[in-house]
C-alpha positions, 0 to 999 in steps of 0.5 A, a space after each residue: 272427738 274430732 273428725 278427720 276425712 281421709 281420702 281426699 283428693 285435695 288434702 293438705 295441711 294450713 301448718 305443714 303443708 304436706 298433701 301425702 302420707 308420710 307412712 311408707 306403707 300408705 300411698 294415699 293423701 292425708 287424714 285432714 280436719 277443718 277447725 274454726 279459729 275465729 271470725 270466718 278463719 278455719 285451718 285444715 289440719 292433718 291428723 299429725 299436727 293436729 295431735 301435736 298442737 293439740 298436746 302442746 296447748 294443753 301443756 301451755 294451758 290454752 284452749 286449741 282453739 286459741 293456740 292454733 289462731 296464734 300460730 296462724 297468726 304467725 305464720 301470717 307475719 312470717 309469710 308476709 315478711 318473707 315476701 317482703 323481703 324476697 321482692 327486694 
């Protein structure tokens, strides 16, 4: 089972990018995660995405490990055309 920190004062996740818990009744930062993805890449998830991309692997027949570098992977494309196209 995967381990997740709570109560970190600089929590957020690489996917989401929310830093609090989104529960009304809960006034505090994230439930977080760090998972290697690769060669010196690691991604900090909350406890959210990281039940949400881990059940969207499994139906796609991937490991996690796989589907979360090619999301990363995306999103660093995406990332670097955006600011591309915003310096324009």
């Amino acid at each position: 089972m995967q381990n997740f920190i709570y109560n970190s004062p600089d929590a957020m996740c690489d996917l989401c990018k929310s830093t609090r818990n989104p529960h009304p009744d809960y006034d505090e930062t994230i439930p977080i995660t760090s998972i290697d993805i690769g060669k010196k890449r690691k991604l900090t998830l909350c406890i959210n995405c990281f039940f949400v991309h881990k059940e969207c692997s499994e139906k796609e027949g991937q490991t996690l490990i796989a589907y979360l570098s090619r999301l990363n992977n995306l999103s660093l494309i995406l990332d670097k055309a955006y600011k591309k196209n915003s310096n324009t």
